[in-house]
C-alpha positions as CSV (number, residue, x, y, z in Angstrom):
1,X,0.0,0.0,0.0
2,X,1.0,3.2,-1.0
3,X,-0.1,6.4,1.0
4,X,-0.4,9.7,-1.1
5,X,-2.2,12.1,1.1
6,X,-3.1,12.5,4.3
7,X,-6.2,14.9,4.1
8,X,-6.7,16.0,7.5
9,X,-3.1,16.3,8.7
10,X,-1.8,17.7,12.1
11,X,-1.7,21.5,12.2
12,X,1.1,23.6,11.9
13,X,2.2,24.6,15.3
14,X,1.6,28.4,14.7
15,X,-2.0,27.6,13.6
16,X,-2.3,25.6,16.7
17,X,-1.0,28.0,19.1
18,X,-3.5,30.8,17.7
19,X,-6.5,28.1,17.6
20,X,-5.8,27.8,21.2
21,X,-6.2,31.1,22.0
22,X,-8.8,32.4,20.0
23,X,-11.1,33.4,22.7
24,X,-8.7,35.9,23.7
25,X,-8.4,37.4,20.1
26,X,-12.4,37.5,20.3
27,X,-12.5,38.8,23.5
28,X,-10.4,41.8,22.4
29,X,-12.4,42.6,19.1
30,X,-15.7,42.0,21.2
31,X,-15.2,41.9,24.9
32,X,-18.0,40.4,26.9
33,X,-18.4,41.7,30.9
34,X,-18.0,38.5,33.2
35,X,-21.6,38.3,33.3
36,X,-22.2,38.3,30.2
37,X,-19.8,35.5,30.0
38,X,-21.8,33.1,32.7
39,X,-25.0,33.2,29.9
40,X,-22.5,32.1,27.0
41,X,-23.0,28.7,27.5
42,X,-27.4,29.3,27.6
43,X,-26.3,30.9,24.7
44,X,-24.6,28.6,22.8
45,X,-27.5,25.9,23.6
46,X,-30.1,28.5,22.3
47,X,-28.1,28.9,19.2
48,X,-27.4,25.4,18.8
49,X,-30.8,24.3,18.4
50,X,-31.8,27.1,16.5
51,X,-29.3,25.7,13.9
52,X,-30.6,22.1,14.1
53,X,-33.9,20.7,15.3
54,X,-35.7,24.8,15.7
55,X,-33.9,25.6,12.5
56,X,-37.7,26.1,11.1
57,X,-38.1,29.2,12.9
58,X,-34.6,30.8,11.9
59,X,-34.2,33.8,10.4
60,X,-31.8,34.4,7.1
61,X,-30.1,37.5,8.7
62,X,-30.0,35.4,12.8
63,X,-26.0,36.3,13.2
64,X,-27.5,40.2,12.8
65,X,-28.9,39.0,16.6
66,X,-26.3,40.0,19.3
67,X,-27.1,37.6,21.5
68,X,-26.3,34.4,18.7
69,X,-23.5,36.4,17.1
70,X,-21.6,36.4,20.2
71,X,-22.1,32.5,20.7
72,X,-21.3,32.1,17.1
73,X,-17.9,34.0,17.3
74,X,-17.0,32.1,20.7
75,X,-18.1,29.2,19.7
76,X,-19.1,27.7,16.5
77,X,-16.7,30.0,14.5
78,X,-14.2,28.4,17.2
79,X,-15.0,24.7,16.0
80,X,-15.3,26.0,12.2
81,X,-12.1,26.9,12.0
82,X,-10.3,24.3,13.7
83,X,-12.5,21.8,10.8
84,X,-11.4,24.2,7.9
85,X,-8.0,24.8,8.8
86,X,-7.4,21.0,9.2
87,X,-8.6,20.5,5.1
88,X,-7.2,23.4,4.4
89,X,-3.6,22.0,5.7
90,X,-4.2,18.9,3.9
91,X,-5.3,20.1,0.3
92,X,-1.4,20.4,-1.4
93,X,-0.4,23.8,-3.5
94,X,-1.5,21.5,-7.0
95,X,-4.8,21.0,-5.6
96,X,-5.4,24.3,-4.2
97,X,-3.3,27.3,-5.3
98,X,-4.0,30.7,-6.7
99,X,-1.5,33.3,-8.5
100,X,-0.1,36.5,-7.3
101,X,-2.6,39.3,-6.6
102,X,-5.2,36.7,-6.9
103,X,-9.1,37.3,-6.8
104,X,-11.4,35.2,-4.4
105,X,-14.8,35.5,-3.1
106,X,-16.2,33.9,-0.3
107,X,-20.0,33.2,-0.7
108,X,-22.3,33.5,3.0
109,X,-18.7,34.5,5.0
110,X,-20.3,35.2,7.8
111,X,-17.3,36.5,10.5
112,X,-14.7,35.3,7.7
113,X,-14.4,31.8,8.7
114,X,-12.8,30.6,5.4
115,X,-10.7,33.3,5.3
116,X,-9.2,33.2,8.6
117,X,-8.9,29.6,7.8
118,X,-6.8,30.1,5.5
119,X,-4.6,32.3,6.3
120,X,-3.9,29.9,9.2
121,X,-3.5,26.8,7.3
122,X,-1.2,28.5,4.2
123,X,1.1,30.1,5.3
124,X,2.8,29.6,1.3
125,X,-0.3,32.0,0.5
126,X,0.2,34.9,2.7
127,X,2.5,37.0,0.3
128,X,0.2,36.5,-2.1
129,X,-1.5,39.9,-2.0
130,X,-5.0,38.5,-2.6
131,X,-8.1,40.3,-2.8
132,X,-11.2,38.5,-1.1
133,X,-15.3,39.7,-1.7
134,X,-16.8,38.8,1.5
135,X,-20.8,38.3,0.8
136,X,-23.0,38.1,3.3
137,X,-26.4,38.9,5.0
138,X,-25.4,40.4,8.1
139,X,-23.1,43.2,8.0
140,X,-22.1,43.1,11.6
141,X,-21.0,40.0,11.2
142,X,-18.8,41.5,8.0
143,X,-17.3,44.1,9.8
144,X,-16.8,42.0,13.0
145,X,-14.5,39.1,11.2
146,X,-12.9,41.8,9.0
147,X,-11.2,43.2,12.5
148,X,-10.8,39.5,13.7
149,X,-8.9,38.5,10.4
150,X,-6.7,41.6,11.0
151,X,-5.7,40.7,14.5
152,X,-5.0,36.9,13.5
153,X,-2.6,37.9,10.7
154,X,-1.4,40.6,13.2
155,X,-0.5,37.6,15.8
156,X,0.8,35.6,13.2
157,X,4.1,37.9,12.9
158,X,4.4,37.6,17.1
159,X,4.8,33.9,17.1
160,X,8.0,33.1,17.8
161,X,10.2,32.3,15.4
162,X,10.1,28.3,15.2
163,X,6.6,29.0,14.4
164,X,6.8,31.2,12.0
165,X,7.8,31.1,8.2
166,X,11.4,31.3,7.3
167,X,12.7,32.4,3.4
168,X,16.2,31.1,2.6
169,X,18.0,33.8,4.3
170,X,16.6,33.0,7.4
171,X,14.8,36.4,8.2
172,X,11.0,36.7,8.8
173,X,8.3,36.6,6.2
174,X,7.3,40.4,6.5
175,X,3.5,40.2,4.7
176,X,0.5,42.5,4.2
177,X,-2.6,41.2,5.1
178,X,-5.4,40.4,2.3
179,X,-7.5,42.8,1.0
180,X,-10.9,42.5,2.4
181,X,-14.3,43.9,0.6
182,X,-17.1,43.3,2.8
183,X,-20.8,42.9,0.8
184,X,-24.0,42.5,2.4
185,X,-26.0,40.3,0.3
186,X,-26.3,36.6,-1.0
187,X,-25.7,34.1,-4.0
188,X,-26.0,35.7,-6.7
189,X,-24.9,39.3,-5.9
190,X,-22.9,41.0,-8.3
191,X,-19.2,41.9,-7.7
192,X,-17.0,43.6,-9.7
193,X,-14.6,41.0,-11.2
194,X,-14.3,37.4,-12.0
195,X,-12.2,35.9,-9.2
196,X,-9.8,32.8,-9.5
197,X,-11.5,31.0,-6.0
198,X,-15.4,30.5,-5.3
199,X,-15.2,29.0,-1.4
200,X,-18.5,28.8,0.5
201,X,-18.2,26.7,4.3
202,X,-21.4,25.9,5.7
203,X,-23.4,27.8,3.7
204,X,-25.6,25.2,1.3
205,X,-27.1,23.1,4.1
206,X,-29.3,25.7,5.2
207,X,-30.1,27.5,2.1
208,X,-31.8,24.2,0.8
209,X,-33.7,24.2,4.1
210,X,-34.5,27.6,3.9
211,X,-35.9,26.8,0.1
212,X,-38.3,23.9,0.6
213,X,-36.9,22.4,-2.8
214,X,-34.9,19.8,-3.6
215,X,-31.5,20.1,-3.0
216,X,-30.3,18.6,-6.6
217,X,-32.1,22.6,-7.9
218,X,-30.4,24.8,-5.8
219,X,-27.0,22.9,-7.0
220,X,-27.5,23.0,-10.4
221,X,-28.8,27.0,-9.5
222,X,-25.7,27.1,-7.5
223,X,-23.2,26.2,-10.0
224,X,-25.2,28.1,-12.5
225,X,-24.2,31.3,-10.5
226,X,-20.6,30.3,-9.5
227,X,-19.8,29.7,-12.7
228,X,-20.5,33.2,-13.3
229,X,-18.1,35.0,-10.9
230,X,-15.1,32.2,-11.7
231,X,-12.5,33.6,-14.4
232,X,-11.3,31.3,-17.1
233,X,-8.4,29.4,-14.4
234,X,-10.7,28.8,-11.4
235,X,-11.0,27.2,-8.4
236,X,-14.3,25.9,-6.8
237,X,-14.9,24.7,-2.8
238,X,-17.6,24.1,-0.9
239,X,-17.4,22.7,2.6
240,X,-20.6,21.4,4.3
241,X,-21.8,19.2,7.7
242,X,-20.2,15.8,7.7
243,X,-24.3,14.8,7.1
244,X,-26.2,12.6,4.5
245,X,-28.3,15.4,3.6
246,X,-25.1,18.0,2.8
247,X,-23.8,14.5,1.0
248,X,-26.6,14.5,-1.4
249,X,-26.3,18.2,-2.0
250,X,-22.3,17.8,-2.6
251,X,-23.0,14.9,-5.3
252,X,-25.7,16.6,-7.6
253,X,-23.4,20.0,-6.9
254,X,-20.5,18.1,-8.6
255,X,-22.6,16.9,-11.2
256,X,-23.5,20.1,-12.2
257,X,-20.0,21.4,-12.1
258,X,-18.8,18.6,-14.1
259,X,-21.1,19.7,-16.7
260,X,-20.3,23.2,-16.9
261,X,-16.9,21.7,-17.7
262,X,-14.9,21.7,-13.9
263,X,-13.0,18.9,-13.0
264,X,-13.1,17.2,-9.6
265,X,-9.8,17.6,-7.7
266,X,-11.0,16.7,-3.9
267,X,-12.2,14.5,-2.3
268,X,-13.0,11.7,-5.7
269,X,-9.6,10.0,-6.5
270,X,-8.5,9.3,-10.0
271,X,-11.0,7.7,-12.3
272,X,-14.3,9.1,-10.4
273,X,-14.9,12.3,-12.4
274,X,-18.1,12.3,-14.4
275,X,-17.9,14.9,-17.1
276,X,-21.0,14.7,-18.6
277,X,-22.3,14.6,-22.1
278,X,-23.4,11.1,-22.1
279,X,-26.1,8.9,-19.6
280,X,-25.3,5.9,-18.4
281,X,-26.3,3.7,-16.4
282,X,-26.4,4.0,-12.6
283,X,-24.4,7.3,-13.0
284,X,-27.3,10.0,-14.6
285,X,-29.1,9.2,-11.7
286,X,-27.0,10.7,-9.3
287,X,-24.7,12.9,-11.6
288,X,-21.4,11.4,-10.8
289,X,-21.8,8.0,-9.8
290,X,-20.6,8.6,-6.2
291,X,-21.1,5.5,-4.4
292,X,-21.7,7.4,-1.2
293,X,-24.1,10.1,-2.3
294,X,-26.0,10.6,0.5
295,X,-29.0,9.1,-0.4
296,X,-31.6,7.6,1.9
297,X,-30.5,4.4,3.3
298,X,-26.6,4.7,1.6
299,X,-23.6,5.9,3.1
300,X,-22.3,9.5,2.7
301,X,-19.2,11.1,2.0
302,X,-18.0,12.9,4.7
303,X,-14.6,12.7,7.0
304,X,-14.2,12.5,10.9
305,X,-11.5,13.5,13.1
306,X,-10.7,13.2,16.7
307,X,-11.1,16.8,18.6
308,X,-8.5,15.1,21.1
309,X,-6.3,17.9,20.0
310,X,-9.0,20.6,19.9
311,X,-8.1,23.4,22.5
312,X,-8.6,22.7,25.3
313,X,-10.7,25.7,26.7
314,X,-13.2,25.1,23.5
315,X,-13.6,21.7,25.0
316,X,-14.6,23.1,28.4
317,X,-16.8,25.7,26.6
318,X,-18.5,22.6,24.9
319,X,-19.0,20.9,28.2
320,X,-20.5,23.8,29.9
321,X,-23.0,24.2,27.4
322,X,-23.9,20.4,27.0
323,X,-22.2,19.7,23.9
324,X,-19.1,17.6,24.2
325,X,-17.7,16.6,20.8
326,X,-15.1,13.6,20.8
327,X,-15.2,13.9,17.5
328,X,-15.8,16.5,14.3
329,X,-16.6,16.0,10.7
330,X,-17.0,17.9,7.5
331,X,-18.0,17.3,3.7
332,X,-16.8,19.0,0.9
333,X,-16.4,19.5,-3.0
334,X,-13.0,20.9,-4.5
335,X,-13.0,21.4,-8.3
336,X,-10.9,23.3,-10.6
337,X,-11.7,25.0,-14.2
338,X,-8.1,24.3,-15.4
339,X,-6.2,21.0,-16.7
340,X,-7.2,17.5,-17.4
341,X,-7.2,14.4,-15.1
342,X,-3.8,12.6,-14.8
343,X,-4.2,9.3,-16.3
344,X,-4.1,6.4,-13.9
345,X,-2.2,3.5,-14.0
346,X,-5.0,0.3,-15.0
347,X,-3.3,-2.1,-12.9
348,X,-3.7,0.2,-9.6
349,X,-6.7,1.8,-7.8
350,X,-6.6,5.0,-5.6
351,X,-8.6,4.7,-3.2
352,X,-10.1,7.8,-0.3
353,X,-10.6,6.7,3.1
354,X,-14.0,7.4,4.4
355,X,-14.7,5.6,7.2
356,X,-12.9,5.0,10.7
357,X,-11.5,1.5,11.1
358,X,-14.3,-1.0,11.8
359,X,-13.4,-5.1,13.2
360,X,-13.6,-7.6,10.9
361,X,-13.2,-11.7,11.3
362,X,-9.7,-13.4,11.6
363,X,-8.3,-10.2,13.6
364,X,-8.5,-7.9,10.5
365,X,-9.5,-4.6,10.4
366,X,-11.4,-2.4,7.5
367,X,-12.2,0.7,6.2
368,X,-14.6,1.7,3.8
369,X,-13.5,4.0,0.6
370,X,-14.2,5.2,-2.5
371,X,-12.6,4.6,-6.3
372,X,-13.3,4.3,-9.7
373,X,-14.7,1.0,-9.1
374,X,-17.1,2.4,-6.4
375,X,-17.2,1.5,-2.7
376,X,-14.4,-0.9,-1.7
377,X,-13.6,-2.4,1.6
378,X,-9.7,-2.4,2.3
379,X,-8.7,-4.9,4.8
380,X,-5.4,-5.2,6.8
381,X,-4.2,-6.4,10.0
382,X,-5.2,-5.2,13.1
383,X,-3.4,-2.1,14.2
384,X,-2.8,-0.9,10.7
385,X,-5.2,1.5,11.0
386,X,-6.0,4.3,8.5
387,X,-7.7,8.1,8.9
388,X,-10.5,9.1,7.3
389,X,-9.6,11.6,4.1
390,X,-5.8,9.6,3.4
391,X,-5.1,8.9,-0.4
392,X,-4.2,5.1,-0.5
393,X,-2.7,3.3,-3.6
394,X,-3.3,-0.5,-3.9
395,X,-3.4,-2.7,-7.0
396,X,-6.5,-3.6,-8.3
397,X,-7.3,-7.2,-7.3
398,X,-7.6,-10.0,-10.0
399,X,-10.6,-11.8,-8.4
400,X,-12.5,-9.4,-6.3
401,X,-14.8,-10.7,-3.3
402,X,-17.8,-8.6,-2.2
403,X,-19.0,-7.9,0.9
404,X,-22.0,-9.5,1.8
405,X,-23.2,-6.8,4.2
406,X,-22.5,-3.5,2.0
407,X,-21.9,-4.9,-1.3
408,X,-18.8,-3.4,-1.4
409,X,-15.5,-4.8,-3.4
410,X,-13.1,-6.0,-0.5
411,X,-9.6,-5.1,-1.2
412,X,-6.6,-6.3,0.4
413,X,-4.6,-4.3,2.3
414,X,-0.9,-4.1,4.4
């Protein structure tokens, strides 16, 4: 076995060292008085089910609320960045990259999650000098990350120097942080130039429940729109809930990406891009064949990490407020405008890791994944184990067995 990514790696250790603090960074852009701070927890837990099982009576405009944009900020921005900067730290410079002076526009930014994400988790981007159109309804929320983004990349030239970037001569990267234009609208709103990166982070889950329609039509309305902002050499990524319902969103939005002529780049491995153009069987009826699309009683794309690591005074936060997380998950679609598919050797199948390890007979172990031949089962010895999101190249096996419980193709392992 062959391992060629690792998708959610370890963080850097200045990204970690600023992830640990970041409720001091909040409270300086924001301060809350000490009582304040004793109802953040109520808080939280009000917010919390507004965003899941009371999301029917949410409001579009809810982070314009001070009450849930201070939990947000303390809070779910807190656990947002630490899932976005760990896929943002594992998605290379070939798979995600943009040029000098480059043109991005984050789509329902919110406090400038994806943003400050970023900059965290690429540092090789920094002296970029990008430009970045933040869209979003509430303006408070805007103006509020704006100042939060500046103080991150202000800290990020305080960190001491084994945790900072170093050019060959040994002296510290001085940088400029990115230009920020803050607009208050949605999907769709105009801006005034096509941008080389389209990113939206939990944004698509709750228009579709905000729509009452399918969610295969506001993908295909979606990438209709996106499609109009991205220059002729663009990038596309959309981060969701680690849930079956942002996993059937995620496969029709690819479809309708591949169609508009985008290739997938993240998370399918070689030989899973559909392109379009022609139906066949099995794959029309989900746009890209994805074994794991989400559907009702199927499994879902999505990848999990441990929150062992997570700082530690967002795990007491998540106590107090009755909502311990051992562990975090996310979804997501990376595709790019530019270049054609590498072609893969026949005799060898690259395979994602979905799943975590699950016991199987005769002391083995397995994990679920995904390839051009659909869902596979690896299996290796006990204590092998893989991570959800790593790349893994095995060769294709002459006889394949099936799983009886999942039906899917069991391949041998290490």
């Amino acid at each position: 076995m062959e391992l060629l990514e690792d998708l959610l790696p370890q963080l850097p250790a200045g990204s970690c060292q600023i992830l640990d603090s970041f409720d001091t960074i909040v409270q300086g852009v924001r301060p809350l008085s000490s009582r304040q701070m004793l109802s953040l927890p109520e808080q939280i837990r009000s917010l919390s089910h507004l965003l899941t099982d009371q999301r029917g009576g949410r409001r579009v405009g809810y982070l314009n609320d001070t009450a849930h944009l201070s939990a947000y900020l303390r809070y779910f921005l807190w656990w947002n960045l630490l899932r976005l900067t760990k896929l943002f730290a594992g998605l290379t410079a070939s798979q995600l990259n943009l040029p000098e002076e480059g043109v991005c526009v984050d789509i329902g930014s919110g406090p400038l999650t994806v943003p400050i994400a970023l900059w965290l988790a690429r540092p090789d981007l920094r002296k970029k000098r990008l430009t970045w159109y933040c869209i979003d309804y509430s303006q408070q929320a805007l103006s509020l990350g704006e100042e939060l983004y500046l103080a991150v990349a202000a800290r990020t030239c305080r960190l001491p120097s084994s945790a900072r970037t170093l050019d060959a001569g040994g002296a510290t990267d001085e940088v400029e942080p990115w230009r920020i234009v803050r607009i208050k609208g949605e999907l769709g709103v105009s801006i005034r130039q096509q941008v080389q990166l389209v990113t939206a982070a939990n944004l698509f889950n709750e228009v579709v429940e905000g729509s009452g329609k399918p969610p295969e039509f506001t993908a295909k309305r979606a990438a209709d729109i996106i499609s109009h902002y991205a220059a002729a050499e663009s990038q596309v990524l959309v981060v969701e809930p680690g849930t079956p319902p942002s996993a059937r969103f995620l496969t029709a939005f690819r479809g309708a990406l591949a169609r508009k002529g985008f290739r997938i780049t993240a998370p399918c491995p070689a030989g899973m891009e559909w392109t379009g153009g022609q139906e066949k069987a099995g794959v029309e009826k989900n746009s890209c064949g994805c074994p794991m699309d989400g559907s009702r009683g199927s499994k879902w794309c999505h990848f999990t990490f441990s929150t062992e690591a997570a700082p530690a005074k967002l795990q007491r936060l998540s106590a107090s407020a009755g909502l311990p997380k051992d562990r975090a998950s996310l979804a997501f679609v990376l595709a790019s405008s530019a270049g054609a598919a590498a072609a893969g050797n026949p005799d060898l199948l690259s395979i994602r890791i979905i799943s975590e390890p699950i016991n199987l007979p005769g002391d083995k172990i397995g994990h679920y994944g995904c390839c051009r031949r659909g869902l596979v089962l690896v299996e290796s010895a006990a204590g092998n184990e893989l991570a959800p999101g790593m790349l893994v190249r095995l060769p294709k096996p002459g006889n394949p067995r099936v799983d009886r419980k999942s039906g899917a193709v069991l391949v041998g392992g290490w």
